[in-house]
N, C-alpha and C positions, 0 to 999 in steps of 0.2 A: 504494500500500500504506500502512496506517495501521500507524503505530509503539506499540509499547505503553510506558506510563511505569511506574519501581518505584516506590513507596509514598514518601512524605515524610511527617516526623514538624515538624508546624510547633511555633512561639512564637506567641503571641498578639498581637504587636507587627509591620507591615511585612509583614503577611501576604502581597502581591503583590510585593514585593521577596525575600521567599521563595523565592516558586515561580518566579521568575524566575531567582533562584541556582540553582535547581535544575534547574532544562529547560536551563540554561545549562551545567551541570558534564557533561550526560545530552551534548550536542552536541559539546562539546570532547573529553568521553574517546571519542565512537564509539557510544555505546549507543545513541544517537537517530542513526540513518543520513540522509544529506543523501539529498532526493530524495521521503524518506516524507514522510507528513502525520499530523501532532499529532492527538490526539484530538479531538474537540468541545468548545467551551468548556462547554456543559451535562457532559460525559460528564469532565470536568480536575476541575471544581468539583465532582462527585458524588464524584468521587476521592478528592480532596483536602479534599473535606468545609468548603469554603467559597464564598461567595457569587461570579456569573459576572462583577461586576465588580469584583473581585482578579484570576480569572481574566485576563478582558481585558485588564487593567491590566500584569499581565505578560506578556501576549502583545504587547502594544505594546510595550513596552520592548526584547523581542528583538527584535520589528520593525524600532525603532530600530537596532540592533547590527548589521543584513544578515544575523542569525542565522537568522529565518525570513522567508519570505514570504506576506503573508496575502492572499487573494483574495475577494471577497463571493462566495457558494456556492460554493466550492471549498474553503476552512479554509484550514488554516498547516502551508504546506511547508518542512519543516526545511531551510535552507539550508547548504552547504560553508562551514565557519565560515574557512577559511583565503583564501575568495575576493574579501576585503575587501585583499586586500595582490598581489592577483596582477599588477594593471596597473604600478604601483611595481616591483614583481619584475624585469618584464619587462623595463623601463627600465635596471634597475641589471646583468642579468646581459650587458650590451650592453658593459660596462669591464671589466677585470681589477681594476684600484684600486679602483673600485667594492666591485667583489666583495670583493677586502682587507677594506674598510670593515666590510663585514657584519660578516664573518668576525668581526674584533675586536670586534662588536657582541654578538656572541654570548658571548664570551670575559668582558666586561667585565659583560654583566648577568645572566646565568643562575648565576654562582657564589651572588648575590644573592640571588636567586629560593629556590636550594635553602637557605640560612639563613633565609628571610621562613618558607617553608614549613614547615621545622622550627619554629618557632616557632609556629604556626598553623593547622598542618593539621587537619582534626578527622577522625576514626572513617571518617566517611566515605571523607575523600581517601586515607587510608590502607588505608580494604581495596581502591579501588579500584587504589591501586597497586600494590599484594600482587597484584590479578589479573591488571595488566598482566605483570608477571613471572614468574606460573605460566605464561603462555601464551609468554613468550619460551626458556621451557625448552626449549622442540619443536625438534629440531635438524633438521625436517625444514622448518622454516619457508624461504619465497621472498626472497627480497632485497625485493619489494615488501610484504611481509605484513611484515616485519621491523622496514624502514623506517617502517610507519605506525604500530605498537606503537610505537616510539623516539617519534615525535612526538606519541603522544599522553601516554608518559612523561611528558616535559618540558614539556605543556601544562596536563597535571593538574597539576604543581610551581607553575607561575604561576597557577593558578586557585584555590590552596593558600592563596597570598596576600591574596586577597582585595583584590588591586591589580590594576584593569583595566587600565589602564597598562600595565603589566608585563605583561601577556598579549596586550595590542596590539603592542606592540615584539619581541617573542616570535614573535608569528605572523610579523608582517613579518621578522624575522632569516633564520626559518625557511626562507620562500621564497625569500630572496637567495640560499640555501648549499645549496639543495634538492638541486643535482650534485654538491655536495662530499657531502653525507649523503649518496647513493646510494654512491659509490665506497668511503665504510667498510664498506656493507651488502653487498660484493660477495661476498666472501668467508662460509667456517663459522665461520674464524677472529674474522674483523672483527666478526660476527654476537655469537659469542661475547664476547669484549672488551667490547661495548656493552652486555649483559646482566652481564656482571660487576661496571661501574661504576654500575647502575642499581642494584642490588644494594647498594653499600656507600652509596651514597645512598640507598635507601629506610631500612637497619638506624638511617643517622644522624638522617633524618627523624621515626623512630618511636622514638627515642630525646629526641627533641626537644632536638638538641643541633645548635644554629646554627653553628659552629665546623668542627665537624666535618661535618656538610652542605657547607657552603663549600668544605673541603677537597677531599672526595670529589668535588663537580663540577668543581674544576678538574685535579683529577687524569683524569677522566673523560672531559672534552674536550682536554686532553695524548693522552691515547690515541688519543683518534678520529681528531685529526689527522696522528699518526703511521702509523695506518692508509691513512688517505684517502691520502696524501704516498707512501706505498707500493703505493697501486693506484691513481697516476695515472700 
């Protein structure tokens, strides 16, 4: 199945480092599904209204990233962006200390993240995390439909940044604590709690108020863990 792309509004400068941000933020929130395949590089550049080797140019660069995978006559199939940290995962979730480690990895850099992001975020990142949050209203939501809205919350926060970095250490965190995050998702309760904190971190976000972003994610992640610690 071919995925479809929304419209991007370029600058004149980095044209291919553009559209590269952009197939890039489409992958991480979820809008571009792993599995599909990217448009044509002819049918990206009619799109986007510039030449097929910008195009290219950023199709190789997610290439680079294990973001997609490009095949001669086949195109570019959008890859599972979290599958760069799975072999790692596997290794770590084999300790409890290990697992510790994560844990505090998480704790230590994502309060971060939501100040970068406050500071940062543009129009975009913010409606698209307004939408992550009308759809966490649904109390009819699954534990796993729940959990992947949560991760791509805090993916959009790092991407917000505009520090790859920080979205690499992110993704990797993620999969170390993957069972710890299902066990807050267990629960209406737990479900709830998680859209509440996401909530006073998106207000601080679109407020552009670094401080207070800060706040709210470590208040955020106090919660979670007080959940998870209660449905293990």
């Amino acid at each position: 199945m071919q995925a479809s792309t929304p419209p991007l509004a370029l600058v004149s400068r980095n044209i291919s480092a553009q559209i590269a941000d952009h197939l890039e933020n489409l992958i991480m929130t979820g809008t571009l599904v792993p599995g599909t395949r990217l448009p044509t590089e002819r049918s990206l550049a009619e799109e986007f209204k510039v030449s097929r080797t910008s195009v290219r140019e950023a199709l190789s660069e997610l290439e680079s990233k294990h973001l997609i995978e490009r095949v001669q006559g086949r195109g570019s199939t959008i890859l599972d962006p979290m599958s760069n940290t799975r072999k790692l995962a596997t290794m770590l979730e084999a300790s409890d200390m290990e697992l510790q480690n994560a844990t505090e990895l998480r704790e230590s850099v994502e309060p971060h993240i939501a100040a970068l992001a406050a500071e940062r975020a543009l129009p975009t990142h913010v409606a698209a995390l307004e939408s992550i949050l009308e759809k966490e209203t649904d109390e009819s939501l699954s534990q796993e439909k729940s959990m992947k809205l949560d991760i791509q919350f805090h993916l959009l926060l790092a991407h917000a940044t505009g520090n790859k970095l920080l979205l690499t250490v992110l993704q990797f965190a993620f999969k170390c604590t993957e069972h710890v995050r299902e066990r807050s998702h267990q629960t209406a309760t737990g479900r709830r709690i998680s859209h509440l904190g996401h909530q006073l971190i998106f207000e601080a976000v679109t407020a552009h108020n670094a401080e207070g972003a800060e706040h709210a994610m470590k208040r955020h992640l106090a919660d979670v863990h007080d959940v998870s610690a209660l449905a293990s």
